[in-house]
Structures are given as structure tokens and as C-alpha cells.
C-alpha positions in Angstrom: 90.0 107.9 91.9 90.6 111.5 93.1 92.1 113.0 96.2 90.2 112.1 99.2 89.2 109.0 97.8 89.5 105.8 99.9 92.3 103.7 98.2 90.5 99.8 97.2 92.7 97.4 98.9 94.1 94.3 96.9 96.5 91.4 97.2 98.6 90.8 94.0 101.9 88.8 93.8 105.4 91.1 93.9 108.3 90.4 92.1 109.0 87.1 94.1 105.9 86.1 94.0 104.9 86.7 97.3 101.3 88.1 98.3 100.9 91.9 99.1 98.1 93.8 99.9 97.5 97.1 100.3 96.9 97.4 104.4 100.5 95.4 104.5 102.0 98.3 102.5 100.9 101.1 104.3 101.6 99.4 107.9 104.8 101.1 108.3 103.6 104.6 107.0 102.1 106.1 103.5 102.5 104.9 100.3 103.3 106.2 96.7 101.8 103.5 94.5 102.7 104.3 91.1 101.1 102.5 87.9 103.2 102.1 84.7 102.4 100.7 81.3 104.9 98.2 80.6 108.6 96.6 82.6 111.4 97.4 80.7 110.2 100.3 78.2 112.3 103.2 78.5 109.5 105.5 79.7 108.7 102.9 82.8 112.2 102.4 83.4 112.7 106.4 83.7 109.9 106.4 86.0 110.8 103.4 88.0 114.2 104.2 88.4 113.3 107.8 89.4 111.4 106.5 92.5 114.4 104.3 93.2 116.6 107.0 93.1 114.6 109.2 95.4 114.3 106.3 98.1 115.7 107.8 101.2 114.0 111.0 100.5 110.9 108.8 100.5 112.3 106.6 103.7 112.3 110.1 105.6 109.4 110.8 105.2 108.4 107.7 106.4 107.0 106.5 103.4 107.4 103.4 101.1 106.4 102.8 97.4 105.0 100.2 95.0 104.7 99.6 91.3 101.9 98.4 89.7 101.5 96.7 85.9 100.0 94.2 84.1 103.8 92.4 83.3 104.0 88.7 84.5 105.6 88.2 87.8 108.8 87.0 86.4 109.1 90.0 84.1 108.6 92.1 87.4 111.4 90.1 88.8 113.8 90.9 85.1 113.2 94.4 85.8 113.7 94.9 89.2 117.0 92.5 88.8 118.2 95.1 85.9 117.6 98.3 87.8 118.3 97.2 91.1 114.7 99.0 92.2 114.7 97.8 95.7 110.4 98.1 96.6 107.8 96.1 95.4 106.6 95.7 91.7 103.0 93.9 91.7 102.1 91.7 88.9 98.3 92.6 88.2 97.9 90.6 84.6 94.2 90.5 84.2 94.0 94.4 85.4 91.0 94.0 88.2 93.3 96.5 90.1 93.8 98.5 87.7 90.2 98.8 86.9 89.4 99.4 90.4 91.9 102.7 90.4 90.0 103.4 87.3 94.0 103.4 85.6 93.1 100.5 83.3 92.5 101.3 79.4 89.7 100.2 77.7 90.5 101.7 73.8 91.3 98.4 71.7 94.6 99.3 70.2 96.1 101.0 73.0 95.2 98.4 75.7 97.2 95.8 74.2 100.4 97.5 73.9 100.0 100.0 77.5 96.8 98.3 79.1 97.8 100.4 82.1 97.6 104.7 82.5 100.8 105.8 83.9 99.2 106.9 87.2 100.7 107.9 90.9 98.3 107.5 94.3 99.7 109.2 97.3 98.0 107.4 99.7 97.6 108.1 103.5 98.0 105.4 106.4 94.2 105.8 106.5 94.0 104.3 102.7 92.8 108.5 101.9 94.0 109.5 98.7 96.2 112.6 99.5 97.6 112.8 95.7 97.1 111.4 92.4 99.6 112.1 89.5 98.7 111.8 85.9 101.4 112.3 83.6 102.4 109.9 79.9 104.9 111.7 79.2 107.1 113.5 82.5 108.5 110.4 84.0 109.8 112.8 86.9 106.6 113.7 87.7 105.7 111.0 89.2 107.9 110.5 91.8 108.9 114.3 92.5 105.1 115.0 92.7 104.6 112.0 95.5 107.0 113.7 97.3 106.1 117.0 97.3 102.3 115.7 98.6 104.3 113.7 101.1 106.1 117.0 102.3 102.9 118.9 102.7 101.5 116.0 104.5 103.8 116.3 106.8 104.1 120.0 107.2 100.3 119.7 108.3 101.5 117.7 111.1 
């Protein structure tokens, strides 16, 4: 997936274990739906807590965000109780989303420790990919790049 791509909806389970899909995520305004290897490894808890601790700079600029990983739905629910995260971390075990963002790995040794690139999708109301974000190593980037796509989306008007 690339910018200008039309973002794939889904449903997977959050953290609670309560449906959500993509149209229900973006009906209060744009998205920054960030894929991460694994709940509770440093690098993902970097990342994570990052977008948490950028939330109302995300919140005025109208726009919400989401995790994505292949971690169980209670493991979801361990992480966000740890870090206090406060937005939705989907549970997508078997990887069809991932897959479907093209974010799922397919080398052997690799896909069983990190089955999941550590991906960002800035995605418009429209489900129009305004941003993607492909970084393994600057957790930062992730959520500091969302938002800079998310200011220029909004300087266009």
C-alpha cells in the first residue's frame, strides 16, 4: 500500500474484545493506524507509547489512532493496562490484515518472532492513504511522521 491507495477495511477484535472496523474508526475523522511487531517489546512499547503521548496533538487535529498486531486479544489488553495507551489495539492473529496492507512477513525465521512490519497508514476519512511510514528502527517516526501528514492535510484545507 502506497499513498493514494484506498485503505481495505476490516473488523478485528480491540483490546476488550469488542469488534472494530475500519469505516467505525474513521467516523469521527482520520486515522493513524500504526502496525507493530509484538505487545510488550521495548521497540513497540516506544512506538505505542509515543502515539499515546502525542494524543491531544492528534485529538486537534481531529484525528484518532489504532494499533495493529498479531498479539492475542488479552495480550492487547496487558499492554494497554501497562502503558495506560488509551485508543484501540486490534488483535489480528492469523495476519489476513496484515497481508491485505501488504505489512505481513513472509521470511520463515523472522515471521515467527515479528510476523508484522512496523508500518504507519495515515488514512483519510475517504479510506485514501495520505501517508505511510516505514521505519524498524525510529520508533518516533511513526507517530511524529502521522502528524506531520495530518498537519499538511489540514493546511490544504
Amino acid at each position: 500500500m502506497d499513498i493514494g491507495d484506498h485503505a481495505p477495511d476490516f473488523s478485528l477484535p480491540d483490546q476488550h474484545g469488542e469488534p472494530r472496523d475500519l469505516r467505525g474508526l474513521l467516523a469521527d475523522g482520520p486515522l493513524a493506524l500504526f502496525f507493530y511487531p509484538a505487545a510488550m517489546t521495548p521497540g513497540c512499547t516506544a512506538e505505542s507509547c509515543r502515539f499515546r503521548d502525542l494524543s491531544a496533538e492528534f485529538a486537534e487535529l481531529g484525528a484518532g489512532c489504532a494499533g495493529i498486531s498479531a498479539d492475542p486479544v488479552d495480550r492487547q489488553a496487558a499492554f494497554d493496562g501497562r502503558h495506560g495507551l488509551g485508543f484501540p489495539l486490534l488483535s489480528d492473529p492469523d495476519g489476513t490484515v496484515a497481508r491485505s496492507y501488504g505489512v505481513r512477513r513472509t521470511a520463515p525465521g523472522l515471521s515467527a518472532l515479528a510476523p508484522t512490519r512496523r508500518h504507519t497508514f495515515v488514512i483519510d476519512t475517504d479510506r485514501t492513504v495520505l501517508q505511510v511510514v516505514r521505519s524498524e528502527i525510529r520508533m518516533s517516526a511513526h507517530a511524529d511522521g502521522a502528524l506531520e501528514a495530518l498537519r499538511a492535510r489540514r493546511a490544504r484545507g
